[in-house]
Structures are given as structure tokens and as C-alpha cells.
Residue frames as a rotation matrix with the C-alpha (Angstrom) as fourth column:
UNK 1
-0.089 -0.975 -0.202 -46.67
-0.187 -0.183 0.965 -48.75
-0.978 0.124 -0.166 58.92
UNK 2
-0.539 -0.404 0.739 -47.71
0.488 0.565 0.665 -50.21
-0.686 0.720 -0.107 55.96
UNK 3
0.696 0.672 0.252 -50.39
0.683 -0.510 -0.523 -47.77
-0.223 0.536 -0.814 55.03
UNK 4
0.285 -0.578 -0.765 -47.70
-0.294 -0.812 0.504 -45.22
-0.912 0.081 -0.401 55.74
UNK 5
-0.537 -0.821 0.193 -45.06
-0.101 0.290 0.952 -46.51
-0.837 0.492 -0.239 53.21
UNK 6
-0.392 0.348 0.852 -47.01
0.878 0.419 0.233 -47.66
-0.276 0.839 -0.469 50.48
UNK 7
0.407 0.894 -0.189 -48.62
0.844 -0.447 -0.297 -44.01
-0.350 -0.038 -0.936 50.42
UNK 8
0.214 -0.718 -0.662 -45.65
-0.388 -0.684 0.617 -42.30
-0.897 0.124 -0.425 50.62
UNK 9
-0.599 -0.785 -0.156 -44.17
-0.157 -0.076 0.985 -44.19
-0.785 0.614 -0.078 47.76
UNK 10
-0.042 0.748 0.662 -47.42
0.939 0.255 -0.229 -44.49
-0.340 0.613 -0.713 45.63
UNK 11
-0.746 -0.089 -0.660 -47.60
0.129 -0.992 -0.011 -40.34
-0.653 -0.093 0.751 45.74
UNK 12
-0.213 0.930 -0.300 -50.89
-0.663 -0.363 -0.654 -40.35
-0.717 0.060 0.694 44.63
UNK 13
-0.592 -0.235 -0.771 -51.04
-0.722 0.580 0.378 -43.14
0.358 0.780 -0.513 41.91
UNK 14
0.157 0.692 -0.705 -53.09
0.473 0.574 0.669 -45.73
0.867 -0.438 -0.237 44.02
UNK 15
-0.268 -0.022 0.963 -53.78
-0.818 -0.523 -0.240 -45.16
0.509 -0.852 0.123 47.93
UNK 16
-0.667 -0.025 -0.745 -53.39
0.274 0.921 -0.276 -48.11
0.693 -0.388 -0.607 50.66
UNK 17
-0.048 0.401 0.915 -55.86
-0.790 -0.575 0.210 -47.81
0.611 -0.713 0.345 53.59
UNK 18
-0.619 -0.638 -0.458 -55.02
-0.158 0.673 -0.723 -49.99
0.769 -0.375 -0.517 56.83
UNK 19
-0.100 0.806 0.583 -57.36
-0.839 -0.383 0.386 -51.92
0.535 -0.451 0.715 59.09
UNK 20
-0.929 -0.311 -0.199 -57.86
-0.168 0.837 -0.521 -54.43
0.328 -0.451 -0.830 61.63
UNK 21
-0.148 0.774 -0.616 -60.35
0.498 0.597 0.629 -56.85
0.854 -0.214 -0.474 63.24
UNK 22
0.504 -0.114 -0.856 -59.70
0.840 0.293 0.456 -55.67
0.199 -0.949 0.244 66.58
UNK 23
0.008 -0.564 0.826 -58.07
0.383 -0.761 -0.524 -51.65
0.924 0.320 0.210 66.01
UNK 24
-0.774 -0.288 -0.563 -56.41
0.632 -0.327 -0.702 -49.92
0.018 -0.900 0.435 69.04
UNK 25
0.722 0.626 -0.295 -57.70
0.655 -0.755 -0.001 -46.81
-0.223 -0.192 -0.956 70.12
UNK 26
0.803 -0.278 -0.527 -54.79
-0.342 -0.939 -0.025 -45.10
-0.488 0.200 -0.850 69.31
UNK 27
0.635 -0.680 -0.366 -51.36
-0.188 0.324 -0.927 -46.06
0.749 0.658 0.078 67.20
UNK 28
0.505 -0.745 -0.437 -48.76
0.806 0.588 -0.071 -47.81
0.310 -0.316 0.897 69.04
UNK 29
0.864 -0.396 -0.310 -46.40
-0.206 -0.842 0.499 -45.23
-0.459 -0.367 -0.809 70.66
UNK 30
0.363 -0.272 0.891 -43.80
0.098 0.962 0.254 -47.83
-0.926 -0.005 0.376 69.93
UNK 31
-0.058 0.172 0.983 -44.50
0.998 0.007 0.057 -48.01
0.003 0.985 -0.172 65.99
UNK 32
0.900 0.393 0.187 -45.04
0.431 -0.866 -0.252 -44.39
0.063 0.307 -0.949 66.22
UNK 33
0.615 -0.787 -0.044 -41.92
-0.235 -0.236 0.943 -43.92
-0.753 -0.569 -0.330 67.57
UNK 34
-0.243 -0.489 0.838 -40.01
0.571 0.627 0.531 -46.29
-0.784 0.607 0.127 64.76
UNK 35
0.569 0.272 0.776 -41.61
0.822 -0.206 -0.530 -44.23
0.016 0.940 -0.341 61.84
UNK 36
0.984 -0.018 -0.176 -40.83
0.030 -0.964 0.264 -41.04
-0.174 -0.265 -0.948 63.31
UNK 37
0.052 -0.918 0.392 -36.95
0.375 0.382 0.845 -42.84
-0.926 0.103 0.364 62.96
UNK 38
-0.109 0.221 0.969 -37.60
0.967 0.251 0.052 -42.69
-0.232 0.942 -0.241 58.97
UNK 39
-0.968 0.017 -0.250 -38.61
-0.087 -0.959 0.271 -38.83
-0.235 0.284 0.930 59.39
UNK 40
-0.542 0.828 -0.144 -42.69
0.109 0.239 0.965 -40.46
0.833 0.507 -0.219 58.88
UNK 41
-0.964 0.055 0.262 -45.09
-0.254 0.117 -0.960 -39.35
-0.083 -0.992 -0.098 61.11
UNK 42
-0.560 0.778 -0.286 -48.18
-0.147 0.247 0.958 -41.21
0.815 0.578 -0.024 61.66
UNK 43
-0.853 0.125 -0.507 -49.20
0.522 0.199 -0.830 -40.48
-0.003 -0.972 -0.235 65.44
UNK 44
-0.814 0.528 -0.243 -51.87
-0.521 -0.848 -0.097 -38.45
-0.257 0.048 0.965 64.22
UNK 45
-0.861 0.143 -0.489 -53.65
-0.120 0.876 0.468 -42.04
0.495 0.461 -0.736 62.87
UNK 46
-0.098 0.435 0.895 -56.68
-0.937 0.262 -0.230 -43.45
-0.335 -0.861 0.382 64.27
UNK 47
-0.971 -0.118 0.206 -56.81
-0.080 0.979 0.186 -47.43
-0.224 0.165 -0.961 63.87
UNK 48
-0.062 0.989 -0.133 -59.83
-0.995 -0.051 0.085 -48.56
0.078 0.138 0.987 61.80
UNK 49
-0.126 0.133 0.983 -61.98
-0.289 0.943 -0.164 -51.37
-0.949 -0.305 -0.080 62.25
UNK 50
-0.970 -0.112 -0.215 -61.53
-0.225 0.086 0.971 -53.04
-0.090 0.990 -0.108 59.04
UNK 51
0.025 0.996 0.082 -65.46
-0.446 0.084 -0.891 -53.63
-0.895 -0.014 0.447 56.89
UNK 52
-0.145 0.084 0.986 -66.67
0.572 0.820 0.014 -55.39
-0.808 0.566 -0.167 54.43
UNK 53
0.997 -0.060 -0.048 -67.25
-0.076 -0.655 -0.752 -52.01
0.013 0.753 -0.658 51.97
UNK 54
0.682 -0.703 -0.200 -63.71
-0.499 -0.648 0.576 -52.04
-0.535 -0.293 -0.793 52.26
UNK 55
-0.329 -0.743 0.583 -62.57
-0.144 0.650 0.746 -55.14
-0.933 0.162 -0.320 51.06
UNK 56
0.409 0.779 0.476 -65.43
0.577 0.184 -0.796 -54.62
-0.707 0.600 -0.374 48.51
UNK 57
0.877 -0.330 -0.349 -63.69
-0.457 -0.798 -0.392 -51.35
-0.149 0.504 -0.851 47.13
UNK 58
0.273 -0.953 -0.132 -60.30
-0.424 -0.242 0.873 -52.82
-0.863 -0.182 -0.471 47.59
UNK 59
0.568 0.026 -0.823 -58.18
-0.815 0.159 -0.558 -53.79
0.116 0.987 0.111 44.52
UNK 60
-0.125 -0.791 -0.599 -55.48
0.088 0.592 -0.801 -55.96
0.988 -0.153 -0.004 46.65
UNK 61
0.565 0.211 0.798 -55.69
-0.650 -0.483 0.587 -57.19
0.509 -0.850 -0.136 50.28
UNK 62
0.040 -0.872 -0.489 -52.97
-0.146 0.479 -0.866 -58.03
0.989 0.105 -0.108 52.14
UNK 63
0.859 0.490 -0.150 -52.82
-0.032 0.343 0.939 -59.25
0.511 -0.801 0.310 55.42
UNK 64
-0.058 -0.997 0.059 -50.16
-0.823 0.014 -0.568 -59.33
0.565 -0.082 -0.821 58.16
UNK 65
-0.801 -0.234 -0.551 -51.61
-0.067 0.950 -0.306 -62.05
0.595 -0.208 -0.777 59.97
UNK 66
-0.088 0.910 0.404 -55.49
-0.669 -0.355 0.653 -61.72
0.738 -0.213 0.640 60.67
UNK 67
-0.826 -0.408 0.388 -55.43
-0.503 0.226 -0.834 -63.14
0.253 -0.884 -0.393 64.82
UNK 68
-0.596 0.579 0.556 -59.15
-0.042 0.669 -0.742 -64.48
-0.802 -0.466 -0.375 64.45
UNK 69
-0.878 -0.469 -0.099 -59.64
-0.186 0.142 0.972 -65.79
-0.442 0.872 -0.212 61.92
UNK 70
-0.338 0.888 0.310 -63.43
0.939 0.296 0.176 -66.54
0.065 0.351 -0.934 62.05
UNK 71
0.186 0.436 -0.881 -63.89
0.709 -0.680 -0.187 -63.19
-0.680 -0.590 -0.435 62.33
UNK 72
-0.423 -0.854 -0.304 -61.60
0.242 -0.429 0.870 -61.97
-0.873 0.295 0.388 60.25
UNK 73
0.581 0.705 -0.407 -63.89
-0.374 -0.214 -0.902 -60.13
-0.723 0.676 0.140 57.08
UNK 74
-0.336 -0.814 -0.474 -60.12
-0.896 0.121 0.427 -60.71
-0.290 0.568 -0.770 55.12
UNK 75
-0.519 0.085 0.851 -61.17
-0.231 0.944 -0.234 -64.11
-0.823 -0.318 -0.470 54.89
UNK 76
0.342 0.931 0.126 -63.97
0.206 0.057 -0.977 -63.81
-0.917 0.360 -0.172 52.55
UNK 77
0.948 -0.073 -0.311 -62.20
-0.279 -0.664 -0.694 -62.20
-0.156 0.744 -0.649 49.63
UNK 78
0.349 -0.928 0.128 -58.49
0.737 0.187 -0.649 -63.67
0.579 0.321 0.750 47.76
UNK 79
0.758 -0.487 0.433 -55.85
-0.640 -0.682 0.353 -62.21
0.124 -0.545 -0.829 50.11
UNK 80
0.371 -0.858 -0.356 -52.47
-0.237 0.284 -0.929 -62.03
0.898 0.429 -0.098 50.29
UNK 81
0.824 0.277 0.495 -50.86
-0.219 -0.649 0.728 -62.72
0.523 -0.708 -0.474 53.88
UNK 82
0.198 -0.897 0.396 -47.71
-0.447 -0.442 -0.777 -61.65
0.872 -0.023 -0.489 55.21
UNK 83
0.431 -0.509 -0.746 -47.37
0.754 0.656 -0.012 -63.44
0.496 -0.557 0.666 58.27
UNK 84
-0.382 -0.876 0.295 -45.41
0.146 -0.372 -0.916 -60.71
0.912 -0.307 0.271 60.03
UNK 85
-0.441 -0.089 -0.893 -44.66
0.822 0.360 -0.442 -60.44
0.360 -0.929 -0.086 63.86
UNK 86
0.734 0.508 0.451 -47.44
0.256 -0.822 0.508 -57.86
0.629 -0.258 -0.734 65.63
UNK 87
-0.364 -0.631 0.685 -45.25
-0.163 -0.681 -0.713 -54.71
0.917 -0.371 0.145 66.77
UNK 88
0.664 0.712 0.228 -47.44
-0.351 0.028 0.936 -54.99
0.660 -0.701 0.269 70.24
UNK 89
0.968 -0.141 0.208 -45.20
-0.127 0.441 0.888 -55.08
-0.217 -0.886 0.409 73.12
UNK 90
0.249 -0.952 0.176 -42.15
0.935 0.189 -0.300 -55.49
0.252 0.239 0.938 71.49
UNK 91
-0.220 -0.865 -0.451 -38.76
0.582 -0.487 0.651 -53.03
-0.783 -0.119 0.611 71.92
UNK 92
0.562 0.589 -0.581 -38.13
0.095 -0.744 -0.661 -50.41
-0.822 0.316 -0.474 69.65
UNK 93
-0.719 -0.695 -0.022 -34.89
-0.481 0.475 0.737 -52.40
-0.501 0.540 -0.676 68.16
UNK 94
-0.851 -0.085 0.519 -37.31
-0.027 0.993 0.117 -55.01
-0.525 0.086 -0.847 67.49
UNK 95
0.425 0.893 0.150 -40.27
0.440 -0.058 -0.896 -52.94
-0.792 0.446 -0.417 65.70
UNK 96
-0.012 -0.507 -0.862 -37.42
-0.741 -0.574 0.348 -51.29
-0.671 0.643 -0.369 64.01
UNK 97
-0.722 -0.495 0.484 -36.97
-0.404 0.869 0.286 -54.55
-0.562 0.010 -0.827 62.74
UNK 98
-0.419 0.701 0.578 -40.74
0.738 0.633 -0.233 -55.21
-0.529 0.329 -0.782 61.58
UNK 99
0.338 -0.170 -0.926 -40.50
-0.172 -0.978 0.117 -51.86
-0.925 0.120 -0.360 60.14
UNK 100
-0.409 -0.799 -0.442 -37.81
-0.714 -0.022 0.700 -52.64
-0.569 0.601 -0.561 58.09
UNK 101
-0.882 0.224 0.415 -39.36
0.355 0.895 0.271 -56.13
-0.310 0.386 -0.869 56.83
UNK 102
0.497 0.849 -0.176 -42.88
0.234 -0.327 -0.916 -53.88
-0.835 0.414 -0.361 55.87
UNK 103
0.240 -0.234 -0.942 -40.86
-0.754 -0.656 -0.029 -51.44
-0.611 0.718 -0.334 53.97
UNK 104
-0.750 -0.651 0.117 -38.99
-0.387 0.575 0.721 -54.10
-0.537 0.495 -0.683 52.03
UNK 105
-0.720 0.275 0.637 -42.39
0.506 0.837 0.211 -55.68
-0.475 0.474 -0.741 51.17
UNK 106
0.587 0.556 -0.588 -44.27
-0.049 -0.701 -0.712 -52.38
-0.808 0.447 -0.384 50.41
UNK 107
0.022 -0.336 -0.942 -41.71
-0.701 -0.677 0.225 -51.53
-0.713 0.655 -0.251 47.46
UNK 108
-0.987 -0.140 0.079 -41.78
-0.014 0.564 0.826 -54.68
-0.160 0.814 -0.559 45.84
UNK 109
-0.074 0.990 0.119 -45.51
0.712 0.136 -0.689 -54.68
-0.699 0.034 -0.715 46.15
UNK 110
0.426 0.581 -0.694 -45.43
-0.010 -0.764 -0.645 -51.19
-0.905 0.282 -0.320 44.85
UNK 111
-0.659 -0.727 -0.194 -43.01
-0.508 0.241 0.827 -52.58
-0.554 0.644 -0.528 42.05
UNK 112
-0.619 0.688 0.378 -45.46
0.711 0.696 -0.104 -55.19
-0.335 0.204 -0.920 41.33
UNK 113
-0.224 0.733 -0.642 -47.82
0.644 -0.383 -0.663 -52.56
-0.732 -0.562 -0.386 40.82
UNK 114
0.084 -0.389 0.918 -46.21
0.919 -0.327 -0.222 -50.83
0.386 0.862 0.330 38.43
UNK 115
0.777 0.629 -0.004 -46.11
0.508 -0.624 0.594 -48.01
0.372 -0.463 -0.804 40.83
UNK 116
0.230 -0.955 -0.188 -42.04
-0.367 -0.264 0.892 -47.43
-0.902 -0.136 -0.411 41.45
């Protein structure tokens, strides 16, 4: 969700790419389901496994709440982290909900940025 959002509202100016310790095999139906609300579709996705070239290249990394933490490459490298509630299992009221609380912190991010 957040790669989504932060892409859309960057429109080419910078570009967010989203990864995890632990990546599904496929996007959340869920969360797919909640973007698709917005008119965003990102079921076409595949979850990456997040690497160290990545955080190497990256210019800002932001966590939403890295689940093992010795593991976690984020660790290594000044990061921001968000703390927010993993969509997994939840309702679709209730990813709407962590949805809504990304978007809010993409645009100020992308404010911050100088990017909006």
C-alpha cells in the first residue's frame, strides 16, 4: 500500500520500492481489495524479499514494524518506523482503516520530500 501511494503521488520524481523480511507469495487479497476501493490496483504485485543492495541504494527507509528483528536487514541502516498494525487477517473495514493511516503518512512524507 505504501509503495502504491507514494508512487502514485511522487509521479515520477523519486520511486518507493516495498519489501519484507518474510514476503507473501502473493499480495493480500484483503489489501488488494482495499486499494482497488481508491480506484488503485496493485494485485498484479509480487512481494519482495527485502536485501541489503536495497537498503544500500535507498535514500529513506521506513519501516512498518520489522516482526524479527534480528533478522531484519532494516536494522543495519538509520530507519524510520511506523509501527502500523499488519493488514494480515484483519476485515476489510479494518485494512480500510490501515489504508487510510498509510496514505495520511505517505503525503506528509512526500511533503517532507519536497515532492507534493
Amino acid at each position: 500500500m505504501a509503495e502504491a501511494f507514494f508512487n502514485l503521488f511522487a509521479d515520477g520524481k523519486a520511486m518507493a520500492q516495498s519489501a519484507g523480511t518474510q514476503p507473501s507469495e502473493m499480495v493480500n487479497p484483503t489489501v488488494s481489495l482495499a486499494m482497488n476501493e481508491l480506484g488503485i490496483d496493485i494485485s498484479y504485485k509480487l512481494p519482495t524479499l527485502l536485501t541489503q543492495e536495497m537498503l544500500d541504494g535507498a535514500e529513506r527507509v521506513i519501516t512498518m514494524g520489522c516482526i524479527v528483528e534480528e533478522a531484519c536487514p532494516a536494522n543495519l541502516v538509520p530507519t524510520e518506523n511506523w509501527n502500523l498494525e499488519d493488514p494480515k487477517g484483519k476485515t476489510l473495514y479494518r485494512v480500510g482503516a490501515i489504508r487510510d493511516e498509510i496514505e495520511v503518512r505517505i503525503r506528509r512524507l512526500a511533503k517532507e520530500m519536497g515532492i507534493l
